[in-house]
Wavefront OBJ file of the C-alpha trace (Angstrom):
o trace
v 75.727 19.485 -28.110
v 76.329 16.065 -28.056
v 74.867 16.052 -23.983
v 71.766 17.568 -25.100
v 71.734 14.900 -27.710
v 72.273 12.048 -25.454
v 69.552 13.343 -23.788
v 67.054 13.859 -26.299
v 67.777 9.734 -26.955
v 67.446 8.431 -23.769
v 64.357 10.743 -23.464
v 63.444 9.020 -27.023
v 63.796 5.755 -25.622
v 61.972 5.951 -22.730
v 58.984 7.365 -24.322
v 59.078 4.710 -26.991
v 59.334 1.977 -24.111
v 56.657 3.970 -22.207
v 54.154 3.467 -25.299
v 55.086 -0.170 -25.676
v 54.291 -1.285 -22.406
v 51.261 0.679 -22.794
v 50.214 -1.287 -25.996
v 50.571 -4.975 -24.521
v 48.823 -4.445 -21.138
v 45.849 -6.226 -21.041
v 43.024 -3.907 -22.326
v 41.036 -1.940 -18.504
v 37.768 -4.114 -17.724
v 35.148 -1.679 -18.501
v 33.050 -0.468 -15.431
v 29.482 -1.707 -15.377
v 26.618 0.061 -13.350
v 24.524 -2.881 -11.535
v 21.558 -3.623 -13.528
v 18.418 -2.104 -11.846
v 16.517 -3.888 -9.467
v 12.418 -3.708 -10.343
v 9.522 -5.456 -8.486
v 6.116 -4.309 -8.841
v 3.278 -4.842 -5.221
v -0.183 -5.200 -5.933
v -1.769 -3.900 -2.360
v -5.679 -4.772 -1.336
v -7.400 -4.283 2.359
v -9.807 -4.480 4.555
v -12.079 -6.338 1.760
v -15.127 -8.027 3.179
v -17.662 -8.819 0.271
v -16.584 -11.694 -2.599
v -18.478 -9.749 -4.812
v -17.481 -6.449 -4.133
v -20.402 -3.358 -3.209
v -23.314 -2.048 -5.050
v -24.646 -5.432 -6.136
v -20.935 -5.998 -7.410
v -20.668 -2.825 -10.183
v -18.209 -1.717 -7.634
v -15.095 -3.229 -6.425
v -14.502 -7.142 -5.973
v -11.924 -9.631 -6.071
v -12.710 -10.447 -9.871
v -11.786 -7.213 -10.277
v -8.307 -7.605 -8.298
v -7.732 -10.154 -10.277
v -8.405 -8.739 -13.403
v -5.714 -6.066 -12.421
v -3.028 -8.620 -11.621
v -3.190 -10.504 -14.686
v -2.762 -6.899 -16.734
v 0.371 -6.212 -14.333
v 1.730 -10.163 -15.411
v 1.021 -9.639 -19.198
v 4.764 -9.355 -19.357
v 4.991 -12.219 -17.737
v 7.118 -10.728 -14.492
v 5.671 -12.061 -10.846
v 3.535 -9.456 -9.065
v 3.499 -9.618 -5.459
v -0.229 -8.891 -3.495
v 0.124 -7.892 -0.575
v -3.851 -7.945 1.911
v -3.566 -6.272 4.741
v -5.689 -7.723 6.777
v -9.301 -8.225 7.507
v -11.449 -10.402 5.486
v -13.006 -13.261 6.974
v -15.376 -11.133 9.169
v -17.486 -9.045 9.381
v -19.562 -9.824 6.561
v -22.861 -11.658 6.258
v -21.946 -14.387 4.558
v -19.259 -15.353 6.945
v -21.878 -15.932 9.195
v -23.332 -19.086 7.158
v -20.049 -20.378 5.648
v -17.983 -21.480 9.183
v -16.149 -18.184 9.348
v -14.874 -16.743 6.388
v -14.422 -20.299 4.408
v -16.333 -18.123 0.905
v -13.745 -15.635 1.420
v -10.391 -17.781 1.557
v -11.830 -19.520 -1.733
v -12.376 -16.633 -3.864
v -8.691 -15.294 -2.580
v -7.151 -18.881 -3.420
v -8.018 -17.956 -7.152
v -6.170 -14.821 -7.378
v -3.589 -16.455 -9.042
v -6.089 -17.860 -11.468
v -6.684 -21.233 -10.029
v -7.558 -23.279 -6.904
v -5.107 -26.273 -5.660
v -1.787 -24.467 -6.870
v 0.246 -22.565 -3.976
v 0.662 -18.803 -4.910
v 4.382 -17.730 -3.626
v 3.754 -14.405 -4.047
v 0.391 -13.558 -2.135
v 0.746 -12.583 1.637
v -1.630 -11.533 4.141
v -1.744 -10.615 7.897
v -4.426 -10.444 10.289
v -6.426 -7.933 10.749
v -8.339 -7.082 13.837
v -11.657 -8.560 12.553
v -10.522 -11.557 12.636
v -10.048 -12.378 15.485
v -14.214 -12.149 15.660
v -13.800 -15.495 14.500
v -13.836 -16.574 18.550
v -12.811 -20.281 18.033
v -8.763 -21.114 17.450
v -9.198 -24.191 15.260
v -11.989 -22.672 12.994
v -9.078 -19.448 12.426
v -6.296 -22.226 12.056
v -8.603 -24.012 9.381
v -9.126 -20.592 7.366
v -5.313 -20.030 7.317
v -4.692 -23.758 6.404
v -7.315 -23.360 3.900
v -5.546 -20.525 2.154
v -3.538 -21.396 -0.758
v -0.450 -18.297 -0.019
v 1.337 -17.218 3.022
v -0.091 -15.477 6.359
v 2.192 -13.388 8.596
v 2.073 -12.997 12.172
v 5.035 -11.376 13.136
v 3.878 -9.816 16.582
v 1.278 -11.841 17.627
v 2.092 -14.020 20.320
v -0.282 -17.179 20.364
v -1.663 -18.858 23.138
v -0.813 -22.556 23.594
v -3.142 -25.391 24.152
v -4.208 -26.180 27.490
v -2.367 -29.743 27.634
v 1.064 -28.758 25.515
v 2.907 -26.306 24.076
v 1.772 -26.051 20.897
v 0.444 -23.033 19.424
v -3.380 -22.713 19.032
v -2.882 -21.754 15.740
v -0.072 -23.450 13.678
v -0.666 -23.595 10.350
v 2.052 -24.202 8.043
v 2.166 -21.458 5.736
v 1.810 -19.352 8.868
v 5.415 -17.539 9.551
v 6.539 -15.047 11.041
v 8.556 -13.252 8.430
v 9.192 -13.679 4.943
v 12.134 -13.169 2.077
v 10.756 -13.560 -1.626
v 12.539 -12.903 -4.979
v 10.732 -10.650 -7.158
v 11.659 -10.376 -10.445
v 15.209 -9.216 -9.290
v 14.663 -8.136 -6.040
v 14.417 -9.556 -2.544
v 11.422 -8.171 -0.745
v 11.509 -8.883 2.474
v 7.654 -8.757 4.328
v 6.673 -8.486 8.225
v 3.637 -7.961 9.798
v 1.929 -6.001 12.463
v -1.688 -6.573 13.665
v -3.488 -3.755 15.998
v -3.643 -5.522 19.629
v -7.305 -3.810 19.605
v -8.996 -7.318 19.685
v -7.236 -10.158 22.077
v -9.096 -13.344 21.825
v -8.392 -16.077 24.150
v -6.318 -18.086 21.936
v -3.790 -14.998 21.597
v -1.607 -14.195 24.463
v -0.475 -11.188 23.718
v 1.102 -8.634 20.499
v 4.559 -7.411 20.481
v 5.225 -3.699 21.199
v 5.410 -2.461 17.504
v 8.746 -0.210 17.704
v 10.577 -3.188 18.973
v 9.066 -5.600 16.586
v 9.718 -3.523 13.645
v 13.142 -2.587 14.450
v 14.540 -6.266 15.071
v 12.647 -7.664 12.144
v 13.907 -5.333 9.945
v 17.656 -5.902 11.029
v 16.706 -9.432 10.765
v 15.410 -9.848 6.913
v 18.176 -7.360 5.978
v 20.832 -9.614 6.992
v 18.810 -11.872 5.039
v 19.518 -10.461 1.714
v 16.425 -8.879 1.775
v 17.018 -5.395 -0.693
v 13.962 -4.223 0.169
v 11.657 -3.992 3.533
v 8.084 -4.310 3.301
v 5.546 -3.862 6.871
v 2.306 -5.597 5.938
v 0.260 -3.094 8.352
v -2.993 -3.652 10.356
v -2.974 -0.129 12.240
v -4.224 3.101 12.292
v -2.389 5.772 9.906
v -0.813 7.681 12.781
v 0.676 4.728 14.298
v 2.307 3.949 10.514
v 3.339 7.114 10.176
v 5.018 7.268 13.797
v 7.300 3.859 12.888
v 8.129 5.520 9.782
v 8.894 8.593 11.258
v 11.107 6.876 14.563
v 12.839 4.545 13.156
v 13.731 6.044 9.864
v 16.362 4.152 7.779
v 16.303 1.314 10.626
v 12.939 1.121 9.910
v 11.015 -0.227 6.778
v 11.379 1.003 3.524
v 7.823 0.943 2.505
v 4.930 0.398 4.445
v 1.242 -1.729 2.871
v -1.488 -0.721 5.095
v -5.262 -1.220 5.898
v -7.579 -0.481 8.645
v -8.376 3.137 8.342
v -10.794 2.098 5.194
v -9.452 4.972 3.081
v -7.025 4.866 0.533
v -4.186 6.714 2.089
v -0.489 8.009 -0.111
v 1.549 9.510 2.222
v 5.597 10.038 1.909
v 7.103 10.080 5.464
v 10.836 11.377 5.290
v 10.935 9.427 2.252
v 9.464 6.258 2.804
v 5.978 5.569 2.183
v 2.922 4.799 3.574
v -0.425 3.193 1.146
v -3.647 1.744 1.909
v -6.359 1.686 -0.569
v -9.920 1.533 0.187
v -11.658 -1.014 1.716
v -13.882 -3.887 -0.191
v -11.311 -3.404 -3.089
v -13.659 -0.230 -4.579
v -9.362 0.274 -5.187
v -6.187 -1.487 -5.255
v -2.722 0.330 -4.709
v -0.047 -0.642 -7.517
v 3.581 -0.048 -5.984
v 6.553 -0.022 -8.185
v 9.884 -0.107 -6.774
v 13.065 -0.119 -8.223
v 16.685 0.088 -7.065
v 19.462 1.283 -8.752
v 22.741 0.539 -6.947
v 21.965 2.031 -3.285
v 19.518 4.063 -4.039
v 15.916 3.138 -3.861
v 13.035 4.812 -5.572
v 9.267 4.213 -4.626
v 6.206 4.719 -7.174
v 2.574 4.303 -6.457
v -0.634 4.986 -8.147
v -4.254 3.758 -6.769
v -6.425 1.947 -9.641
v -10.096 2.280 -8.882
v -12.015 -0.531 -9.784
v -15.480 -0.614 -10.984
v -17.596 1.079 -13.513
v -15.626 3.886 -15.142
v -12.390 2.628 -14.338
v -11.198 -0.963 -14.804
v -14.795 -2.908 -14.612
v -13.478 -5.814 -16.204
v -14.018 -9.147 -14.071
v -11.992 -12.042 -14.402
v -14.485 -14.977 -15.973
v -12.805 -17.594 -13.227
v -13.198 -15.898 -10.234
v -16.379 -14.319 -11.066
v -18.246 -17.622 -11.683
v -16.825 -18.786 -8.362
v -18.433 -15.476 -7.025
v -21.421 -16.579 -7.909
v -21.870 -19.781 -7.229
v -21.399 -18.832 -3.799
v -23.759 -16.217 -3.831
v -26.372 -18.979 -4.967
v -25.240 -21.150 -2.290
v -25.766 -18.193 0.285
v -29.452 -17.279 -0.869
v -30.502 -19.583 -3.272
v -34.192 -18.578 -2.690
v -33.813 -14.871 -3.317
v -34.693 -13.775 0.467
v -32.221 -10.955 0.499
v -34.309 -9.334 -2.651
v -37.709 -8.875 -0.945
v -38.657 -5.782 0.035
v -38.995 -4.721 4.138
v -39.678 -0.806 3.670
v -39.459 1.993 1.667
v -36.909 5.088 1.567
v -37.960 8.209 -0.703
v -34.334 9.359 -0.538
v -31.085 8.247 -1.056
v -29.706 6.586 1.945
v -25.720 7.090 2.479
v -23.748 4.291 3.655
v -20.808 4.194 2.293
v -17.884 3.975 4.504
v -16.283 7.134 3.053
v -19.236 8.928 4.165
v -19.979 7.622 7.116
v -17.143 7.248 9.069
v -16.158 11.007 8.909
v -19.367 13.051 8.562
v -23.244 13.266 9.655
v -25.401 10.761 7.472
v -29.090 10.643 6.855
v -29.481 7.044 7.416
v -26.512 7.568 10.552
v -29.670 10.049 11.880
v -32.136 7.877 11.288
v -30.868 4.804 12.810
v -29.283 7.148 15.990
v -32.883 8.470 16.100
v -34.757 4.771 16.533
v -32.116 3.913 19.420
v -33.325 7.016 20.669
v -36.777 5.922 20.825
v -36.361 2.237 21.542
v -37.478 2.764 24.923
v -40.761 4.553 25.058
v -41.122 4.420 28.959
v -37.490 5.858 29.130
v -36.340 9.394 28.387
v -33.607 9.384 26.858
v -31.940 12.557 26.087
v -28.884 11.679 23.097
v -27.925 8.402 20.737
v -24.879 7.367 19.959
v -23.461 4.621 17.757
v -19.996 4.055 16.370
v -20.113 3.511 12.315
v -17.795 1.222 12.524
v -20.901 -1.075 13.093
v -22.751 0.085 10.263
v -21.098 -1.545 7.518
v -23.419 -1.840 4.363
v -20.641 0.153 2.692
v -23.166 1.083 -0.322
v -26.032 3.635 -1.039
v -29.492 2.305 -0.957
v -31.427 4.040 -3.933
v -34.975 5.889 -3.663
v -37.753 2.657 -3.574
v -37.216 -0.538 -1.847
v -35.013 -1.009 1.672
v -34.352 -5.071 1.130
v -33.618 -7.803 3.382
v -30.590 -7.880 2.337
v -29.795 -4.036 3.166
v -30.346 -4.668 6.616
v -28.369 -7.425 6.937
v -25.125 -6.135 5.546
v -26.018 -3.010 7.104
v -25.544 -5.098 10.913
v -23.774 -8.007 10.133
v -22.824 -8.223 13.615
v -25.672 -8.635 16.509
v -26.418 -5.198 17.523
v -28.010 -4.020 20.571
v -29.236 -1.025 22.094
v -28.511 0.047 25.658
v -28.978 3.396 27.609
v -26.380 4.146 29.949
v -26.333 6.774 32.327
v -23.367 9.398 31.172
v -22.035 12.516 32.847
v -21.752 15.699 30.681
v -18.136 15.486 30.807
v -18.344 11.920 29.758
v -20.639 12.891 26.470
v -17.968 15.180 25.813
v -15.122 12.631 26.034
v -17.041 10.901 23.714
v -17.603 13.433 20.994
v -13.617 14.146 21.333
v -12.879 10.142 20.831
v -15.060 10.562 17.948
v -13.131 12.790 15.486
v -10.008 11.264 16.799
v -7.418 10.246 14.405
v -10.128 11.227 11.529
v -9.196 9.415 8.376
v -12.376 7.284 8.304
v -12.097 4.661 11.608
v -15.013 2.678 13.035
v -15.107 4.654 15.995
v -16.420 7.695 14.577
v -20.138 8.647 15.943
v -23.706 9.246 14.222
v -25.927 11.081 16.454
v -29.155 12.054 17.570
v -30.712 14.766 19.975
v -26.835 16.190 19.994
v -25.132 18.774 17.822
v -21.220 20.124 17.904
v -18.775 21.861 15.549
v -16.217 19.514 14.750
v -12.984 21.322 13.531
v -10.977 18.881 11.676
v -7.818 20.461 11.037
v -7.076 21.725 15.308
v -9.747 17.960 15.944
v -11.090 19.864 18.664
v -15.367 19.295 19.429
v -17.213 22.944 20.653
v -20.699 24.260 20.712
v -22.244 21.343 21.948
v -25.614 21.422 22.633
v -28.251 18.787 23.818
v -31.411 18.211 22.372
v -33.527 19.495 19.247
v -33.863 22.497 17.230
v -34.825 25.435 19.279
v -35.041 23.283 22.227
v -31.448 22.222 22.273
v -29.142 24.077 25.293
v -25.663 23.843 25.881
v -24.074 20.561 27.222
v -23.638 20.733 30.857
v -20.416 18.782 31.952
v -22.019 17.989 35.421
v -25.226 17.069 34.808
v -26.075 13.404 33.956
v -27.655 12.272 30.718
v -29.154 9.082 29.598
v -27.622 8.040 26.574
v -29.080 5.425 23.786
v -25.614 3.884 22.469
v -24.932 0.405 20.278
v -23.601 -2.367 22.452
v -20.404 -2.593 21.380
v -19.454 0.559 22.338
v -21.531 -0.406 25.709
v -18.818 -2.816 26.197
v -15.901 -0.668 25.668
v -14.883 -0.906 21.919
v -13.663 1.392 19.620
v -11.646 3.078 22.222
v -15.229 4.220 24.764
v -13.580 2.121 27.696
v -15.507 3.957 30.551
v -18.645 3.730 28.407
v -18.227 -0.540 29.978
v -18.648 0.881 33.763
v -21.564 3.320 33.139
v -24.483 2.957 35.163
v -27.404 0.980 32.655
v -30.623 2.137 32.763
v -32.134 0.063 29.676
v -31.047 -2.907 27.723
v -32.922 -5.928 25.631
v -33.556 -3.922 22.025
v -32.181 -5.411 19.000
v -30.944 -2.911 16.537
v -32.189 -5.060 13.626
v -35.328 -5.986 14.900
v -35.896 -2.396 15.835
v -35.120 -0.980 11.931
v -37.266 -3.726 10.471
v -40.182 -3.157 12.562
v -39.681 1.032 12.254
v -39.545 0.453 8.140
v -42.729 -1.753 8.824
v -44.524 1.157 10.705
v -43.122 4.013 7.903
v -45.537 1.450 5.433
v -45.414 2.622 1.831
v -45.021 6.570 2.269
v -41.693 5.032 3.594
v -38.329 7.033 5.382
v -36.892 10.232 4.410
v -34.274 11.215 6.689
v -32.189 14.077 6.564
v -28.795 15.763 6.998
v -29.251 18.096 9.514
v -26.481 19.804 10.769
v -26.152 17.574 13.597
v -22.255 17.495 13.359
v -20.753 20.926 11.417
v -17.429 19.613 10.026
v -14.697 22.721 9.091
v -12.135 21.146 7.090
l 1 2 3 4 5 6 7 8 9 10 11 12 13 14 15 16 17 18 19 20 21 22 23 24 25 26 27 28 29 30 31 32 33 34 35 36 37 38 39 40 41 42 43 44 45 46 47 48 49 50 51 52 53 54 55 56 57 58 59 60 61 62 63 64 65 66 67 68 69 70 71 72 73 74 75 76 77 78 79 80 81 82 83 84 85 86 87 88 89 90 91 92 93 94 95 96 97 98 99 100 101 102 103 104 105 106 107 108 109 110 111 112 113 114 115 116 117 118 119 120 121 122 123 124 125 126 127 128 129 130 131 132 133 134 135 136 137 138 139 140 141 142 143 144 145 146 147 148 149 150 151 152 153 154 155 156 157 158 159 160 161 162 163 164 165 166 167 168 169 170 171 172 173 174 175 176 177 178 179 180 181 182 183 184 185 186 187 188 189 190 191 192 193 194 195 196 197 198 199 200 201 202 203 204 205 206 207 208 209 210 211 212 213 214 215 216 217 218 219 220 221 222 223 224 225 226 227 228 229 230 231 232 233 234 235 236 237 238 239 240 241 242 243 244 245 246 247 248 249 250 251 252 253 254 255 256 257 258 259 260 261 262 263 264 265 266 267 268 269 270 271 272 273 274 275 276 277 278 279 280 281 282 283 284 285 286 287 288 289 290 291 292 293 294 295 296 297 298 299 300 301 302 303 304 305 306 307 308 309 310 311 312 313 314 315 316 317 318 319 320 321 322 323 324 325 326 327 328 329 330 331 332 333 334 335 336 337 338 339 340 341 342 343 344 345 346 347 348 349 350 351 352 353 354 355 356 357 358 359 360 361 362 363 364 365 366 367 368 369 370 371 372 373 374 375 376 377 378 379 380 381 382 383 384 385 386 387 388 389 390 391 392 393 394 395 396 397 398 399 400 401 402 403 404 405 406 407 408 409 410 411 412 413 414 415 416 417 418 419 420 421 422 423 424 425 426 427 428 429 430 431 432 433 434 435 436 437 438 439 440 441 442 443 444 445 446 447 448 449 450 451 452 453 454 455 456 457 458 459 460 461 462 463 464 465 466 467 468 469 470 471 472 473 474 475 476 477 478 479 480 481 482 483 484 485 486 487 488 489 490 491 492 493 494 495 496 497 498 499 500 501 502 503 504 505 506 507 508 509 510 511 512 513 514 515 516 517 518 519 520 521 522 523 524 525 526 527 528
């Protein structure tokens, strides 16, 4: 008894002793998630008009603006992201030494001029590099009042030293800025489609992206952003490749569509072009795990039509500067439909005004027979509707803002046919796309394959013959190998010397007051 006593003390005791040391240790630190990381991205591209598109109800940087002050109003930085293109092609970049109207409307999107915005970065895009003089592109980027990005293009130096043609200082190469409470790091990548002298070369984009990456990660950066001038595919292949190594998020433009698509997780977003839209992105990160959410705000009447006062008066008073006598107003023909020239339209399916412009190249040359038209849409860039009435001055000159010519080339049937297969390619809206005359195909957009082609009108129209030759009415830019119609540059040329603008103007002149009323034919049958 008295063992099992002896026992239960010692037993006692040590329990008692247990529960005192217990009570004076130092109370556990409690275990604290991380706070959650949040930044919000404010996306625009491929904007060309200050003033946004039919006669500015639609679209604009006032607009853009208006949108980023709503996303501040809790007074957290927004970053905006513009992926590229902007000083060119437009018509007023032609009067204002390349883009300058452009670079000041953009300097106010953080409400004021003479103030640098550290959170506004833009790339090139491949339309600017139309600008063909280095030092007028160098001024433009000194001009601008936020950061440019060139991460893989590779600049040529000046004949007499090594310095870079273009050198700006708030030109780098990569970029690391806190957002609210995130890092965001920021690259670039510009489509090599348009080399310039003053550019030597662009970096091979898997390569680029991969070391880059690496690079602003060891920075601190907690989040990876590519600032993207390419086509959707080639996006969707870095995401695809590279994965994890890759970025985490990717801010497009160039395809002139708004695009959402989640690759394996990460995403890709591009919003339309001439900010008719704006892609908000908000990410947040809590611990290791990163969540991306996006939403596109359209902008214009009907959806958020408000214009910022500041920028809007600075809109105008370059629009007064650009036509202060009201030429772009009066009247040069007459339409009795609807003409469709929006990009959406255009730049994936058969147009009447695409018709009726295909069918004047067609007939440029009355004392040449010319069998088919063809000219990329990428050079139609109005970007509007023209209502039943008046065509103006103006339509046609935002219509070609670039110098358009007309050529007939000799073609092979096979060739026609390459042609019609380039056209659908990659069809999410690109410049490259065809309108058409005395031609017609089924186009089958999900297999992209071209079939039933036949050559010629109505009734009259017979089924392309790969070896036979054609003569073939196309634009001159295409003549010369754009757009991705290389071998169209060696064809034989049977006709050149037409003006595409002179030829509209003086057709609209001939229609007189009954005016034009093309149609949609069913020159190009598109199965979705």
């Amino acid at each position: 008894m008295k063992r099992v006593f002896s026992v239960f003390l010692v037993t006692a005791f040590l329990w008692l002793a247990a529960c005192q040391t217990q009570t004076e240790s130092p109370e556990p630190t409690p275990t604290t998630a991380p706070p959650t990381q949040k930044a919000i991205i404010l996306a625009i591209n491929d904007v060309y008009r200050i003033e946004g598109a039919a006669n500015g109800t639609l679209g604009g940087l006032a607009r853009v603006r208006t949108l980023r002050k709503q996303l501040e109003a809790d007074g957290a930085p927004v970053l905006l992201l513009h992926a590229g293109d902007a000083l060119s092609p437009n018509t007023m970049s032609k009067h204002f030494s390349g883009g300058e109207q452009m670079i000041d409307i953009l300097n106010l999107m953080d409400g004021a001029r003479d103030t640098v915005d550290p959170y506004m970065v833009m790339t090139f895009g491949n339309h600017e590099f139309d600008i063909k003089e280095a030092d007028m592109l160098d001024a433009r980027v000194e001009q601008s009042e936020f950061t440019w990005l060139d991460t893989n293009i590779d600049w040529a130096d000046t004949p007499d030293s090594k310095e870079e043609l273009v050198q700006a200082d708030n030109l780098l190469a990569t970029t690391v800025i806190p957002v609210g409470d995130m890092k965001i790091g920021v690259f670039s990548l510009t489509t090599p489609d348009t080399q310039p002298d003053y550019i030597d070369g662009f970096g091979a984009l898997e390569q680029t992206t991969l070391e880059v990456c690496a690079a602003l990660r060891e920075q601190g950066a907690d989040v990876v952003v590519g600032l993207t001038h390419l086509r959707a595919s080639e996006d969707e292949e870095l995401l695809r490749k590279l994965a994890a190594k890759g970025p985490d998020l990717i801010v497009g433009g160039h395809d002139h569509t708004e695009i959402a698509r989640n690759i394996d997780g990460r995403w890709l977003v591009k919003a339309d072009a001439d900010a008719l839209s704006a892609r908000v992105v908000t990410i947040e990160k809590d611990g290791g795990t990163l969540q991306v959410k996006q939403n596109l705000v359209k902008l214009g009447e009907g959806a958020l039509a408000e214009k910022d006062e500041t920028v809007e008066a600075a809109v105008v008073d370059w629009m007064k500067k650009f036509d202060p006598e009201g030429k772009r107003l009066e009247p040069v023909g007459t339409t009795q439909v609807v003409l469709t020239a929006e990009e959406l339209t255009i730049r994936k399916y058969e147009t009447n005004i695409g018709n009726w412009i295909a069918d004047q190249m067609r007939t440029a040359y009355p004392n040449q027979k010319v069998d088919l038209a063809l000219i990329n849409s990428g050079s139609l860039r109005l970007n509007d509707v023209i209502p039943v009435g008046a065509v103006r001055k103006g339509h046609i000159d935002e219509l070609l803002p670039y110098q358009t010519g007309v050529f007939v080339v000799e073609l092979s049937g096979a060739d026609v046919k390459r042609a019609l297969n380039r056209s659908i390619e990659d069809w999410t809206g690109s410049g490259h796309y065809l309108q058409v005359s005395g031609i017609r195909f089924t186009h089958n957009a999900k297999a992209q394959t071209v079939s039933d082609i036949r050559v010629g009108d109505g009734d009259q129209a017979a089924p392309l013959d790969e070896q036979k030759t054609y003569a073939v009415a196309i634009s001159s830019y295409i003549a010369g190998g754009g757009d991705g119609y290389p071998y169209l540059k060696d064809a034989t040329r049977l006709a050149q010397g037409v003006d595409l603008e002179e030829l509209l103007l003086e057709r609209l002149k001939q229609a007189g007051e009954t005016g034009i009323a093309p149609k949609v034919e069913g020159r190009v049958n598109t199965i979705e």
